[in-house]
N, C-alpha and C positions, 0 to 999 in steps of 0.2 A: 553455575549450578543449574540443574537438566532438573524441573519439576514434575510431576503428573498426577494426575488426582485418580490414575487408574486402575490403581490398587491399593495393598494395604503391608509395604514392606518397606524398609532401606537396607539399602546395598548399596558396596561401592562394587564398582567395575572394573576388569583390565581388559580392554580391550585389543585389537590387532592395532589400531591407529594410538595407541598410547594409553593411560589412566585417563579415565572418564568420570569424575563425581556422577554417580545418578543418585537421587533421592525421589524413591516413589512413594505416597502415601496418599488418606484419605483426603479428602475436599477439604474437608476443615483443617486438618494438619497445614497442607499445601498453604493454607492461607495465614496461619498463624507463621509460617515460616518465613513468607516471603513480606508479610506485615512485619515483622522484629526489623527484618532487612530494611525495609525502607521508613522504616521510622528510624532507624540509625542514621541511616545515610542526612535523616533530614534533620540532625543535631545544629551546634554556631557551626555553621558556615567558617566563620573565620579561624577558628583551630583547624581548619583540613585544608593542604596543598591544592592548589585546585588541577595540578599534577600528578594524579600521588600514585604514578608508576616508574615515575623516572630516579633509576639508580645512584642516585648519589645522597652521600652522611648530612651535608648540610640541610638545616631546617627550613621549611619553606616559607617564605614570608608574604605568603598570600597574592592577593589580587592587584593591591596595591601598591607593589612597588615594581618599578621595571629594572631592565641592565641593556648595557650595549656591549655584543662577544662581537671580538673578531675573528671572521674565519682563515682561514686558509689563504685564500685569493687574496686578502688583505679587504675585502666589503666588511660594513657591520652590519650587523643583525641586530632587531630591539625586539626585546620578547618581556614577556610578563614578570615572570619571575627568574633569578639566578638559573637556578636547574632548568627549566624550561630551552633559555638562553644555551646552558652548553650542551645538551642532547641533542640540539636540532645545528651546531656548529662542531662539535670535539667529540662526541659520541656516537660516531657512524658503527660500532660493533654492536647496539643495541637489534635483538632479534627482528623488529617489526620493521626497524631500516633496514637490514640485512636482506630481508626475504621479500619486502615489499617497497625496495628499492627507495628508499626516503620520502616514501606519500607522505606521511602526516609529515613531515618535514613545515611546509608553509601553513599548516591547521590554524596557527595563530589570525594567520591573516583573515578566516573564515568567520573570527569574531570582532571584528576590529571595528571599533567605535566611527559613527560618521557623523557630519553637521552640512545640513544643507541650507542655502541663504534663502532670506521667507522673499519678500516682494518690496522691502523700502531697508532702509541701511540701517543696521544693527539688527534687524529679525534671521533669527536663524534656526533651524530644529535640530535637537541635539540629541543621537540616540546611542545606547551603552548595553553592550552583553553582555550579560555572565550566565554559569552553568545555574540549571533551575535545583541542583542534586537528583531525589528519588523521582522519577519518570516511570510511564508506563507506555506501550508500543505494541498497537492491535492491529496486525495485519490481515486481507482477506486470501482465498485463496485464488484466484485468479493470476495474480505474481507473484508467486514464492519464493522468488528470488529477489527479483526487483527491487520491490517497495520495502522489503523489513531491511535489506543489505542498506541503503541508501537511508533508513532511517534512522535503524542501529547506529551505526558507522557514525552519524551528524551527533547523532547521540553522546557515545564516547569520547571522537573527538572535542567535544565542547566540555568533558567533564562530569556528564551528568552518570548518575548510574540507574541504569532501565532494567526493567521488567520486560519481558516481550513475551507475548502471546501472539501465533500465528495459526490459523485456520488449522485443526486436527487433519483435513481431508490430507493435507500437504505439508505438514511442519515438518515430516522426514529431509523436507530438501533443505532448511533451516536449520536442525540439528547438525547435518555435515557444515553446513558451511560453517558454526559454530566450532567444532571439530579443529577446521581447517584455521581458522582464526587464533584456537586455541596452538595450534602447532606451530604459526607465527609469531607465538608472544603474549597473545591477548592472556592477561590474568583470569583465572577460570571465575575467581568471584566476583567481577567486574558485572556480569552478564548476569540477571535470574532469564530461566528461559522454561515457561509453563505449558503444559500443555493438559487442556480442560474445557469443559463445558463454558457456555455463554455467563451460567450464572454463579459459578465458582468464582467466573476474572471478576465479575460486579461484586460480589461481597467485596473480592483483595481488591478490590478497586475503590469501595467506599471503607473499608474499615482502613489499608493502608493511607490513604489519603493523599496521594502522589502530589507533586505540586505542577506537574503537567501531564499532559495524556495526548497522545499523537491515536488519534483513531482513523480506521478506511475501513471501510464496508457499507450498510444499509441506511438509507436514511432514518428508518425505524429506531433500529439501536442508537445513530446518533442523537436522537432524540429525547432519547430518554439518559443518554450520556450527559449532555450538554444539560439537565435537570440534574440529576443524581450527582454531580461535579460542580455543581453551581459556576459553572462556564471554564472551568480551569480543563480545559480541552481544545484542541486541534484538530480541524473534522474535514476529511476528503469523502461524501457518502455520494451515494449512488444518486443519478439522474436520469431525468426522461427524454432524450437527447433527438436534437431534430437538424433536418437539414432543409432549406428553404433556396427552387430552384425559381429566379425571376421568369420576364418574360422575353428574355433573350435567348434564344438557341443556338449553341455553338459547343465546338470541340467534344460533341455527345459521347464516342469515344472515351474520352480521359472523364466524364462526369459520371460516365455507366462504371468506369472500375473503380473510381473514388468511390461511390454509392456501393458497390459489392465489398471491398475492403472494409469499408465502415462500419458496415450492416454484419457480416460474415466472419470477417476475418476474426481469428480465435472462438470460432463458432457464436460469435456475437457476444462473448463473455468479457468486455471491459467495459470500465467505467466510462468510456467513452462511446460506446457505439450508437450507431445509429438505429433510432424506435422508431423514428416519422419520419418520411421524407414527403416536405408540401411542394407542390409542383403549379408553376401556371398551367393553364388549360392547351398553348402555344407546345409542349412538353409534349402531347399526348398524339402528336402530328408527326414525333421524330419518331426514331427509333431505339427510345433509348430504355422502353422496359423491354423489347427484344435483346439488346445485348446484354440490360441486367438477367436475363435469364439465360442465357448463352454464360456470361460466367460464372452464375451459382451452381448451374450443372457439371461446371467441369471441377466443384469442390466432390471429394470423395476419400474416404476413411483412410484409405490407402496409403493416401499421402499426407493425412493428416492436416489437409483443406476445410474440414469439418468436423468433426469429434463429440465426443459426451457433453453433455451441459448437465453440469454437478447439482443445481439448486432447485432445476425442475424437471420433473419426468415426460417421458414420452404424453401419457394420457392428458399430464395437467397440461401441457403447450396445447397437443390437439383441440380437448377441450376448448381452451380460449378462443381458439381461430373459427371454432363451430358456432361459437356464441357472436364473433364478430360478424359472420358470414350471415344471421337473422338479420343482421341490420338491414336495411331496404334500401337497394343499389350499391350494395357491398359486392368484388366478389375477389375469387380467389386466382392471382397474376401466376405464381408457380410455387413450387414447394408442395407443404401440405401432405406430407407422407413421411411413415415413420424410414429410418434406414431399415434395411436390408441385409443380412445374412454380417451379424456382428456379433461378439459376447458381450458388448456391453452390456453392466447388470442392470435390470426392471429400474431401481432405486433413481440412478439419472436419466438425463433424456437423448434420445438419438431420432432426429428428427432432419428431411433435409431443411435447406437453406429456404427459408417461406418470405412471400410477399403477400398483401392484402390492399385491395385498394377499396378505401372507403371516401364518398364524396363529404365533399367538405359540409355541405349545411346541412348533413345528419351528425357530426361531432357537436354541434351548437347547441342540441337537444340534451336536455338537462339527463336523460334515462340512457344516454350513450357514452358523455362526456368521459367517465370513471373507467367504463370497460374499454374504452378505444385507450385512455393512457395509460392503463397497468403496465410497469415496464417488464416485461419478458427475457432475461438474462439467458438470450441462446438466440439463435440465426433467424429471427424472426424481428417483421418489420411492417409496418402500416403507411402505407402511403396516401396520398389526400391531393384533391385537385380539384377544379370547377367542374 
């Protein structure tokens, strides 16, 4: 089911790629909809298959019993339940084996129970999965593909049935692939798939009451997730991420394009980039902010070396950099200028690839500490040294 809160209709669809459920409606509808849904989903556990797309008459009898099918080759297979057992052995015409070549084939194995021995004889840790049911799945917009496909997917396979919410900026790329899942098999009601404001998902968030929640995005919003969830959440949020070069000099070369990659690449928009790079004093003798700036010059639109940064505008980067540049013995390494001759719209930012170097015993001061670590989600970066 395809949700959105950005209107006030329902329709169904035909589209060129096949029937497409959409249900559009208001914020409160949207929520009242996809709340029915996951409070069903989260009924006795033990009446529901914890398979319950595989084609066959016999009933399923849960978690707790196994089988051993033999296949073909004459190997056995032990799987959870009966059906489980011959879909993934006797059942190769099912669609999602068909088209996706028998991936979930080994799924089972991706849950499988483990015991590890503690430190004197008889201690051991014993740990056991099952699906959690109604889930909920907040991705950012940085990887549209990535992160929701790899969490979905763990999702399904393990049984659970999710909610997904991905960034409006980009959920178009998430729709298709949905689409495409849908054309492999995937059951259409398997999936809610919302698209909405921040505080549409937090109501369906607190009135549905998921019994897990996979979130990535800000630490802000995590914050108040991990609160409003009373901990029933899974948090990958943003950091303020540093690289620290000792006082050995070598290989400058391979450390100058590590440090541009880190800092640059995808216009410095992952959760991993690089904000700080501390440097011993020994650093400042090579030449190694020469060739960081020899390769942030050769990033350019064209080739999509550099690009918009969705979260902050051209002004608001500037601005910061101007703020940092008061500091006293601050100054400015390269960058520091908006791009040039682009359409990108006012709304994000297009700035080139920026350095700042700020001495290190002006960060220690209590009036600099906050504005030197604001992380800056775009090609910008603070460097620190003696």
């Amino acid at each position: 089911m395809v949700l959105s809160s950005s209107s006030v209709r329902v329709e169904e669809e035909e589209s060129g790629d096949g029937p497409v459920e959409s249900v559009t409606s208001s914020s409160l509808t949207v929520v009242v909809t996809l709340v029915s849904g996951l409070e069903e989903e989260d009924g006795d556990e033990e009446e529901k298959p914890v398979y319950a797309h595989n084609q066959e008459e016999e009933p399923s009898v849960g978690m707790k019993s196994s089988c051993i099918s033999e296949t073909g080759s004459g190997s056995l297979q032990v799987g959870i339940d009966t059906r489980e057992c011959r879909s993934s052995s006797s059942s190769p015409s099912s669609s999602v084996s068909e088209k996706w070549g028998g991936c979930a084939s080994p799924v089972r194995f991706l849950a499988r129970s483990f015991a590890i021995p503690g430190n004197h004889l008889g201690q051991q840790s014993h740990g056991f999965r099952w699906p959690y049911g109604p889930v909920a799945i907040i991705t950012p917009f940085n990887f549209p593909l990535e992160i929701p496909v790899l969490q979905l997917m763990g999702a399904l396979y393990m049984g659970n049935k999710p909610v997904l919410k991905v960034d409006s900026k980009v959920c178009i790329v998430m729709e298709q692939m949905l689409r495409l899942l849908h054309d492999c098999g995937l059951p259409v009601e398997d999936v809610d798939f919302i698209n909405s404001d921040g505080k549409t998902m937090n109501k369906l968030l607190l009135e549905g009451n998921p019994r897990m929640t996979l979130f990535t995005g800000s630490s802000r919003v995590a914050d108040k997730l991990a609160v409003d969830l009373k901990g029933r959440i899974k948090l990958e949020d943003a950091g303020f991420d540093w690289k620290i070069l000792g006082p050995d000099v070598e290989q400058v070369d391979y450390v100058a394009w590590v440090c541009d990659q880190d800092a640059y690449a995808c216009s410095g928009q992952k959760c991993s980039a690089q904000s700080m790079l501390f440097m011993h004093e020994n650093w400042s003798k090579s030449s190694l902010f020469r060739q960081m700036n020899d390769l942030a010059a050769r990033r350019k639109l064209e080739d999509l070396t550099v690009g918009p940064v969705l979260t902050f505008t051209t002004e608001a980067m500037l601005e910061h950099m101007n703020k940092l540049l008061r500091i006293s013995g601050s100054k400015l390494l390269f960058g520091g200028e908006a791009l040039k001759n682009h359409s990108i719209p006012s709304i994000y930012g297009a700035i080139k690839p920026t350095a700042i170097f700020v001495p290190l015993e002006e960060i220690l001061k209590d009036n600099n500490y906050e504005l030197v670590t604001r992380e800056i989600f775009g090609p910008f970066q603070v460097t620190k040294g003696n």
